[in-house]
C-alpha positions in Angstrom: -5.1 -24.2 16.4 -4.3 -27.5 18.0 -1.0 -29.7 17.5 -1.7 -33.4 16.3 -0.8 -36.3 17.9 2.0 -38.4 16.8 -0.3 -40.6 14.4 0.2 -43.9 15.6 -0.6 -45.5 12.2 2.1 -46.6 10.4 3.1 -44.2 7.5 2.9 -47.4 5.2 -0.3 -47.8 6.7 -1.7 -44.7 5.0 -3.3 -45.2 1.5 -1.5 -41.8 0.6 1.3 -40.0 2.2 3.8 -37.9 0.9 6.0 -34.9 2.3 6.0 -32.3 -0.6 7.3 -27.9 -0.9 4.7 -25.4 -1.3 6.4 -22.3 -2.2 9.2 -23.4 0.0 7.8 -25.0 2.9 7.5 -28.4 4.4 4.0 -30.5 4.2 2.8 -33.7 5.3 0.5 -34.7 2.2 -1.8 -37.6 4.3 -4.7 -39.7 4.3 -7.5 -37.8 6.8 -8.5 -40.0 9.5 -11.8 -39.8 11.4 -10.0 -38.9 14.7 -8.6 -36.0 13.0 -11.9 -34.2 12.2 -12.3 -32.7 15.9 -9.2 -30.6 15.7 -10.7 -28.6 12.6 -15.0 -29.0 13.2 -15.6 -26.1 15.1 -14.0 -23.9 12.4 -16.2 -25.8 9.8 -18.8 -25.2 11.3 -18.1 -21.2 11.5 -17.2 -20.9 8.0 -21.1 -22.9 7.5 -22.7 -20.3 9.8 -20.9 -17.1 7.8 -20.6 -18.7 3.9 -22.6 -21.4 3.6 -26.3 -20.1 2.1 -28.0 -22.9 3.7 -26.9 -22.9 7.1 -26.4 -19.2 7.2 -30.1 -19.0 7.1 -30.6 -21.3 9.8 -32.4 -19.3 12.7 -31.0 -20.1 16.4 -28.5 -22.3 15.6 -26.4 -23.9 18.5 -22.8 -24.1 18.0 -21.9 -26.7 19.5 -24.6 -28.9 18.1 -23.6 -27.5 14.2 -20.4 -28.9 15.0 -21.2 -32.0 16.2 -23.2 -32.5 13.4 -20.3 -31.5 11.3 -17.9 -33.8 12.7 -19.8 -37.0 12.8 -20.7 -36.2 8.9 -17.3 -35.6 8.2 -15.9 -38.5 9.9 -18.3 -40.6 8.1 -16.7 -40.0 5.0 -13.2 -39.8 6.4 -13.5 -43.6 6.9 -13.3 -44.2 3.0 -9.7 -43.2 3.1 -10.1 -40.9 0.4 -9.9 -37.4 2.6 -6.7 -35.7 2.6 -5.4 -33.7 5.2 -2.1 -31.2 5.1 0.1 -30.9 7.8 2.7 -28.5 8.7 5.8 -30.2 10.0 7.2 -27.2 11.4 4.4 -27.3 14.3 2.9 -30.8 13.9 -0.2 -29.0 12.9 -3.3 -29.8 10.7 -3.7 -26.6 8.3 -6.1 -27.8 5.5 -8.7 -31.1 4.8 -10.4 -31.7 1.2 -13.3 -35.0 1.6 -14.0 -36.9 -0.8 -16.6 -39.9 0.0 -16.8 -43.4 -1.6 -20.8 -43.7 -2.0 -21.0 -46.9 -1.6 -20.1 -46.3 1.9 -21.6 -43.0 2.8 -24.3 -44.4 4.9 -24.2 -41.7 7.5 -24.6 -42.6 11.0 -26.7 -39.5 11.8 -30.5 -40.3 12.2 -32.0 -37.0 10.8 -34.5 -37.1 13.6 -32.1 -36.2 16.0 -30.9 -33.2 14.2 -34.2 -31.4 13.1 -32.6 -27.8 12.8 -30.7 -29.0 9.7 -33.8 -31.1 8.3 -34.1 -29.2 5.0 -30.4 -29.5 4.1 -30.3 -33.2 4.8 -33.6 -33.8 2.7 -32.1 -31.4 -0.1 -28.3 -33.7 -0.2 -30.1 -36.6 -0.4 -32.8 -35.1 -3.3 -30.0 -33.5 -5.6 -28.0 -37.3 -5.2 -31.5 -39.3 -6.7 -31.0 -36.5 -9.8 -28.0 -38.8 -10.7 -28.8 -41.7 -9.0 -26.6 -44.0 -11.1 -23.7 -42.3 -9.8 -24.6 -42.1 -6.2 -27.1 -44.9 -5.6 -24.1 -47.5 -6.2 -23.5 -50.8 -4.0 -19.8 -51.8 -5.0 -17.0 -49.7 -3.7 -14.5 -47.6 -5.5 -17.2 -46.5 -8.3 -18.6 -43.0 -7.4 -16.4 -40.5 -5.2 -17.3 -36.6 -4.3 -14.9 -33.8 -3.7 -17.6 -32.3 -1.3 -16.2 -30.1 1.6 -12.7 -28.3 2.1 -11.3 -26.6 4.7 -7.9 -24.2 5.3 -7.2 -22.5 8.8 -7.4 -19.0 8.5 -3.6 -18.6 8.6 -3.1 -20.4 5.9 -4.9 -19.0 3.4 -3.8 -18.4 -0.1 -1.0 -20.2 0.4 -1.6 -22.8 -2.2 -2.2 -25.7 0.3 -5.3 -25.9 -1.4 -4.3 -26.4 -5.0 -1.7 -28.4 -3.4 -3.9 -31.5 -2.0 -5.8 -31.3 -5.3 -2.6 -31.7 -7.1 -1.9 -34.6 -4.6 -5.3 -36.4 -5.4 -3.5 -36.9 -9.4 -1.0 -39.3 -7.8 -3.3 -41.1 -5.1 -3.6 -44.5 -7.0 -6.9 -45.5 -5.1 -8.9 -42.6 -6.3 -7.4 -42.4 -9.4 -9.4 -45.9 -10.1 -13.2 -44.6 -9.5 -15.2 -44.5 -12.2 -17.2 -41.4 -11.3 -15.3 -38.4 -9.5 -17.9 -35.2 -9.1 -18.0 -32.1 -7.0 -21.5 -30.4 -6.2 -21.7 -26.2 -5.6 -23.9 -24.8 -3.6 -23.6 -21.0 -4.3 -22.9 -19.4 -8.4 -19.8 -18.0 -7.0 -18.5 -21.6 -6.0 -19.8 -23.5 -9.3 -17.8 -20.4 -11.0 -14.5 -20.4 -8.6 -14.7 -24.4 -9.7 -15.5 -24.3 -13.4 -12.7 -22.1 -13.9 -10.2 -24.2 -13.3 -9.4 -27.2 -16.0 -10.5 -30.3 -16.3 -14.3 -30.0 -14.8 -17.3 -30.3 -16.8 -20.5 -28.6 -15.3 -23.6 -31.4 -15.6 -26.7 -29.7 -14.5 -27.5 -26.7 -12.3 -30.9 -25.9 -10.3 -32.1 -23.1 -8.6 -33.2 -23.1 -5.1 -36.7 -22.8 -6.0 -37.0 -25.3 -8.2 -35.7 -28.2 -5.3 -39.1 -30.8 -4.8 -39.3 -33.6 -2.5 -41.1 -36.8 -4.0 -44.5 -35.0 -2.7 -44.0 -32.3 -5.1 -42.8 -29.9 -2.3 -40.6 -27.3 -2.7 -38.1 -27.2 -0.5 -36.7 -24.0 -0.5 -39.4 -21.9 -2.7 -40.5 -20.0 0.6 -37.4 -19.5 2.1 -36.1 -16.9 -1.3 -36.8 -14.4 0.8 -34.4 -15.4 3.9 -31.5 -15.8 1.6 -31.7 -12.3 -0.2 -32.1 -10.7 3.1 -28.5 -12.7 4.4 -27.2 -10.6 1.2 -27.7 -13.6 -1.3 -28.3 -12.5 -4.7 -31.4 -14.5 -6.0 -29.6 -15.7 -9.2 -26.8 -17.4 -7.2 -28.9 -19.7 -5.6 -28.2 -22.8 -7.4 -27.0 -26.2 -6.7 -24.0 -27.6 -9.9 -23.3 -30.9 -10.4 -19.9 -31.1 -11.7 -18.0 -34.0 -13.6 -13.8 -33.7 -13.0 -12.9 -34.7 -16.5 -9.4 -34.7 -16.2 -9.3 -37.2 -13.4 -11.1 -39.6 -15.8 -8.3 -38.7 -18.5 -5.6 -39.6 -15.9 -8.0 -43.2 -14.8 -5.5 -46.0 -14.1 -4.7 -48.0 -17.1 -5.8 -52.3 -15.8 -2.2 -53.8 -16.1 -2.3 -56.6 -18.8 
């Protein structure tokens, strides 16, 4: 694990910061910034390699180019501000990150071309967002936000940093005010993990098989068979669009 630098943003500086107790100890509570992202990419990109069903079925994947990839898609959301990272103060040390984007702003600066081992996923992100295109194809900022990737090191685990940074994202002011907040699963087990909790409303769900690109391609139809032999069962394979409800019920009131 690596230490962090003495941010040299100003804590005011940060659209959220707050030091808070989980089950006794001491965490920074902070805005994710796109220089953090390195310290905790190559564990990302891990976790994608052994969890993930679609990168686990990528064949010959280089490391060091996964992580790349990872990083410069996760710094791309980081500058929204929205992305909140924990920090133990006892070691100066990043422990857990949840993103969220802005889509207004989620132009990523990756040209596809460059990356064709992860062609299919990137065609697949960017076919389940035209599904609801009126909350992803927006111009105007601060309308449509997605809690899309976490990460906790390994250590700290079941600790409840996790639920903690959630818990931080019902007193975060700025994403409190987006119309749309949604989450999108990429495995049963994770669409289940997530509708269990309260406050999320599943929208639609789609299998794998039944992913088509504006051809009338399937993307993954052909592919079943890689993911049953990684161990996938076939009825997992489905991508969940979720609605967090109880954001919208917590929504900023305009001040009169």
């Amino acid at each position: 694990m690596q230490t962090v630098e003495i941010p040299t943003t100003k804590i005011e500086d940060y659209p959220f910061y707050s030091v808070r107790k989980v089950r006794g100890k001491e965490y920074i509570f902070r805005t994710l910034m796109p220089e953090d992202v390195p310290i905790f990419a190559e564990d990302v990109a891990t976790n994608f390699r052994m969890f993930h069903p679609l990168f686990v079925v990528l064949d010959d994947v280089d490391p060091a180019r996964l992580t790349k990839f990872i990083e410069i898609t996760y710094q791309q959301t980081a500058r929204s501000r929205n992305s909140l990272v924990a920090i133990d103060t006892s070691n100066n040390q990043i422990v857990s990150a949840m993103l969220a984007t802005d889509e207004a702003h989620f132009g990523s600066t990756i040209d596809i071309k460059d990356w064709p081992e992860f062609h299919d996923y990137w065609v697949s992100d960017e076919l389940l967002k035209k599904i609801f295109s009126k909350i992803f194809d927006v111009k105007d900022v601060g309308i449509s936000s997605v809690l899309w990737g976490a990460w906790t090191h390994k250590d700290y685990r079941g600790l409840g940093i996790y639920r903690a940074i959630e818990e931080c994202y019902y007193d975060f002011p700025k994403f409190l005010a987006y119309k749309n907040i949604v989450g999108v699963t990429v495995h049963e087990g994770a669409r289940k993990v997530s509708g269990s909790q309260k406050g999320i409303k599943s929208l639609l769900s789609l299998h794998y098989r039944d992913l088509q690109d504006a051809e009338g391609n399937y993307i993954y139809r052909d592919q079943i068979h890689k993911f049953l032999e990684k161990g996938f069962k076939e009825e997992d394979l489905k991508f969940t669009f979720m609605l967090y409800t109880a954001f919208q019920k917590k929504q900023l009131k305009p001040k009169l």
